[in-house]
MIDRENFI-998133 format. One record per residue: residue number from 1; residue in one letter; x, y, z of N, C-alpha, C in turn. Coordinates in nm, 3 decimals. Layout:
! residues N
+-----+----+---------+---------+---------+---------+---------+---------+---------+---------+---------+
!   i ! aa !    n.xx !    n.yy !    n.zz !   ca.xx !   ca.yy !   ca.zz !    c.xx !    c.yy !    c.zz !
+-----+----+---------+---------+---------+---------+---------+---------+---------+---------+---------+
! NUM !  A !       X !       Y !       Z !       X !       Y !       Z !       X !       Y !       Z !
...
+-----+----+---------+---------+---------+---------+---------+---------+---------+---------+---------+
END
This chain:
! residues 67
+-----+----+---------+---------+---------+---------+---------+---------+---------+---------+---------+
!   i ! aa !    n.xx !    n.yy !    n.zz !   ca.xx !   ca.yy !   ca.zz !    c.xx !    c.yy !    c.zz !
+-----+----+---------+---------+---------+---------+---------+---------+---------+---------+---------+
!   1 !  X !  20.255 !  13.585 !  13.885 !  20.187 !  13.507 !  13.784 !  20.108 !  13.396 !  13.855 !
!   2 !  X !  20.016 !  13.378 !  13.803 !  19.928 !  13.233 !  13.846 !  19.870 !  13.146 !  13.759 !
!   3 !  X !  19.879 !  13.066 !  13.823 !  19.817 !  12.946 !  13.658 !  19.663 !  12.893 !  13.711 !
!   4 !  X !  19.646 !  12.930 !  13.563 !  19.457 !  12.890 !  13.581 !  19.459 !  12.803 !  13.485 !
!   5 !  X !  19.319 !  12.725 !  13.405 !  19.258 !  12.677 !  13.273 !  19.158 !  12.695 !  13.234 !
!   6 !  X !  19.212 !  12.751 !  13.093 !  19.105 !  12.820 !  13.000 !  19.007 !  12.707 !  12.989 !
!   7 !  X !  18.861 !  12.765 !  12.930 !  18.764 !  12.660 !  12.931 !  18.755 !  12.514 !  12.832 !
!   8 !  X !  18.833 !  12.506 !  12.746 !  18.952 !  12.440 !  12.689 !  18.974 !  12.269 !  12.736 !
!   9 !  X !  19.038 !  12.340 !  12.890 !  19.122 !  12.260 !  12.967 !  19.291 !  12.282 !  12.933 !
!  10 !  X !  19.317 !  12.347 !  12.839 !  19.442 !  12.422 !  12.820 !  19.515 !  12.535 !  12.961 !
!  11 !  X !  19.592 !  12.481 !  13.030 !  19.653 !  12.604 !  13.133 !  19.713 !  12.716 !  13.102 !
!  12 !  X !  19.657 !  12.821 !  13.154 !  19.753 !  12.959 !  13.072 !  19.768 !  12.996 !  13.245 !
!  13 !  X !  19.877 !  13.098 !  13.224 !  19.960 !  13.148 !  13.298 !  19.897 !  13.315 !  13.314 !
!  14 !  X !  19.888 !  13.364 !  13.424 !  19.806 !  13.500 !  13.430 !  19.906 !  13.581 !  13.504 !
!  15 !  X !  19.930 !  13.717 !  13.422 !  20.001 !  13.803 !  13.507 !  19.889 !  13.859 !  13.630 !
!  16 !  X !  19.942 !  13.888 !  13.750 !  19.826 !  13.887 !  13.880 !  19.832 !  14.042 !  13.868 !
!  17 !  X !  19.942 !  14.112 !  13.833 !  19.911 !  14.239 !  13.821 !  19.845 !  14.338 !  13.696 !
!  18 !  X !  19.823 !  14.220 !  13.639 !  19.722 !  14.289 !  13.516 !  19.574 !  14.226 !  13.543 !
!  19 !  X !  19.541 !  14.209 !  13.602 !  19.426 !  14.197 !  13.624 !  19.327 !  14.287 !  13.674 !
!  20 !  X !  19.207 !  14.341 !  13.604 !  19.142 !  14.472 !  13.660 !  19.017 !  14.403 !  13.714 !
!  21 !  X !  18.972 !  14.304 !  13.685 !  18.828 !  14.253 !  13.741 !  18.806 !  14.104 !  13.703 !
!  22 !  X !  18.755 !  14.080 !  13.807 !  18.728 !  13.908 !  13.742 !  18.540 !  13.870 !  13.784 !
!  23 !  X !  18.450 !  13.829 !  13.740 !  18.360 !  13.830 !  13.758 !  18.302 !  13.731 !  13.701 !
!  24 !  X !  18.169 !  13.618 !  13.720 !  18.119 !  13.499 !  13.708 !  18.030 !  13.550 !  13.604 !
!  25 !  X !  17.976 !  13.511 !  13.485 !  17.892 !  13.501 !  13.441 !  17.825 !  13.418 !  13.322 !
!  26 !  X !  17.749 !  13.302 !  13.372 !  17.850 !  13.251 !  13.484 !  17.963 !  13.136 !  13.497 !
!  27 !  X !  18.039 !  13.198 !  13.322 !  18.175 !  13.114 !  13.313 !  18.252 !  13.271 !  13.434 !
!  28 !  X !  18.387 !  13.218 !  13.445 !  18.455 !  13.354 !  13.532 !  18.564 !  13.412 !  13.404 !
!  29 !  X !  18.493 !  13.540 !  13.434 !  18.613 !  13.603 !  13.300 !  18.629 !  13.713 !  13.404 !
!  30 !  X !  18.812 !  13.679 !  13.336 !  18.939 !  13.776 !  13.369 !  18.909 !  13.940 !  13.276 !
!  31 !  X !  18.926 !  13.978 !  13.302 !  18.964 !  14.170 !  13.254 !  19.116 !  14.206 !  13.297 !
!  32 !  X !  19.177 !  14.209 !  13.181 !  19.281 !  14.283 !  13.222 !  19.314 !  14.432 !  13.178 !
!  33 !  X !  19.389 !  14.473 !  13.262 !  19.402 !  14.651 !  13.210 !  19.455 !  14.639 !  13.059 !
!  34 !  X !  19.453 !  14.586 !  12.980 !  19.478 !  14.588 !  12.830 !  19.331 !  14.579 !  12.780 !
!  35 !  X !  19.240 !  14.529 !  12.827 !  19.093 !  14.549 !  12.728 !  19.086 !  14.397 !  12.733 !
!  36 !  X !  19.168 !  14.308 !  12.739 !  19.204 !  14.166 !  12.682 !  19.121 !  14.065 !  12.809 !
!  37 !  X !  19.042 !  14.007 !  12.783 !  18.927 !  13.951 !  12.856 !  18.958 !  13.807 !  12.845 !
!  38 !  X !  18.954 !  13.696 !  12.930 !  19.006 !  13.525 !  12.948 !  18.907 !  13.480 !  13.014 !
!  39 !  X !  18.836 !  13.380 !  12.991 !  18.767 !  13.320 !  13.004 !  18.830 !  13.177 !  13.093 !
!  40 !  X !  18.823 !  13.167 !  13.231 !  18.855 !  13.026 !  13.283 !  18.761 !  12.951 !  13.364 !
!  41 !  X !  18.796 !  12.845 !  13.335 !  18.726 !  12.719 !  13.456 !  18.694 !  12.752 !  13.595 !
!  42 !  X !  18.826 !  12.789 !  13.649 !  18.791 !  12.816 !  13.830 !  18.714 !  12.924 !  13.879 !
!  43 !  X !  18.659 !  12.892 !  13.970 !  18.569 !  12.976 !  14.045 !  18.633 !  13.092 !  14.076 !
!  44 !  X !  18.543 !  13.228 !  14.049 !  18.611 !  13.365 !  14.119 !  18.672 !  13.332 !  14.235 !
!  45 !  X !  18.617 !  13.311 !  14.304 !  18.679 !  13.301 !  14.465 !  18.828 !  13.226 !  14.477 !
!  46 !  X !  18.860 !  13.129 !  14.374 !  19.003 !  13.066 !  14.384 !  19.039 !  13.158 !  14.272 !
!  47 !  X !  19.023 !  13.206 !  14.170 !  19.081 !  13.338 !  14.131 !  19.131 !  13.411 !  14.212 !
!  48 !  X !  19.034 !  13.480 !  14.278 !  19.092 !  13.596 !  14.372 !  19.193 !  13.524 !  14.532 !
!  49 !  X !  19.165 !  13.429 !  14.536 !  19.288 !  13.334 !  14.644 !  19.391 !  13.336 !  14.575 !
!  50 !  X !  19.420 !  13.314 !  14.425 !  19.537 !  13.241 !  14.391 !  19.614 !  13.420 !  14.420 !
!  51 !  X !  19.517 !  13.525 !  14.337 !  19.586 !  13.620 !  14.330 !  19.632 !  13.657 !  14.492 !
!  52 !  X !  19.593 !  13.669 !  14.533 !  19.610 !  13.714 !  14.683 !  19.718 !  13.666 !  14.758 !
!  53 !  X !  19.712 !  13.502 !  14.746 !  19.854 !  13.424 !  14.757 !  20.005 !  13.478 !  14.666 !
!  54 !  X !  19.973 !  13.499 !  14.544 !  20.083 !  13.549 !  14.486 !  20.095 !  13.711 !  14.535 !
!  55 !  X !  20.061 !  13.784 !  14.553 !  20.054 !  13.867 !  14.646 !  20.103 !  13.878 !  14.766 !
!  56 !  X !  20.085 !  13.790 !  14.874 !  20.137 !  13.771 !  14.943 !  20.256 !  13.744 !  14.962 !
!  57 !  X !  20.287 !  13.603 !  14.835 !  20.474 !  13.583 !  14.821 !  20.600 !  13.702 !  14.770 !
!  58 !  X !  20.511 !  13.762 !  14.694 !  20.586 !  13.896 !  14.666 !  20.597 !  14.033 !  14.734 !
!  59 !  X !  20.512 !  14.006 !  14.852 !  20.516 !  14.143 !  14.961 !  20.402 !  14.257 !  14.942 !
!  60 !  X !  20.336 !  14.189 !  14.876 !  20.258 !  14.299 !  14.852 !  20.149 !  14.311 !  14.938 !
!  61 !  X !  20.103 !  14.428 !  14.971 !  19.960 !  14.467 !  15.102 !  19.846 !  14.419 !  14.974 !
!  62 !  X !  19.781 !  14.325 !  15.053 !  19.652 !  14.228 !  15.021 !  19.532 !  14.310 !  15.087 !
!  63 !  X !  19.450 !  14.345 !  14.979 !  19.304 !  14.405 !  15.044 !  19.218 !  14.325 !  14.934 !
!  64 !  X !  19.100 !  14.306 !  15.003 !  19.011 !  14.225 !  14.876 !  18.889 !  14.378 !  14.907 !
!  65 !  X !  18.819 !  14.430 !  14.775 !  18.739 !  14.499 !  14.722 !  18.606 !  14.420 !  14.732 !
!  66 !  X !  18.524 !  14.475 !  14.777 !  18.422 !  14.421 !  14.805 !  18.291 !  14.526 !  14.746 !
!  67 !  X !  18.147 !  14.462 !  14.679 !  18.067 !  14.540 !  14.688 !  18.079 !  14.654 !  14.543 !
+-----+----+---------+---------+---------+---------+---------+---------+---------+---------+---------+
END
């Protein structure tokens, strides 16, 4: 899980393994494999850090998708 804030300023909590795409446009919205789309403050790039970090604490092999 990782904690972001919705555009709000409200913090929601993100499962890291439901996440299918995150992309700027150019607020950054989340896609998750449910259809269910989130809209947050932080930049893709600390999106995809936070996920990667939680990733990391849980053992999991980290590849970032590129392109």
């Amino acid at each position: 899980m990782i904690q972001l804030t919705r555009l709000n300023g409200t913090p929601v909590i993100v499962n890291a393994e439901l996440i299918k795409f995150v992309e700027a446009t150019p607020d950054t919205v989340i896609s998750l494999t449910s259809g269910e789309k989130i809209m947050v403050r932080e930049p893709v790039e600390l999106v995809a850090e936070r996920v990667m970090s939680y990733r990391h604490r849980v053992g999991e092999p980290v590849e970032l998708e590129t392109g």
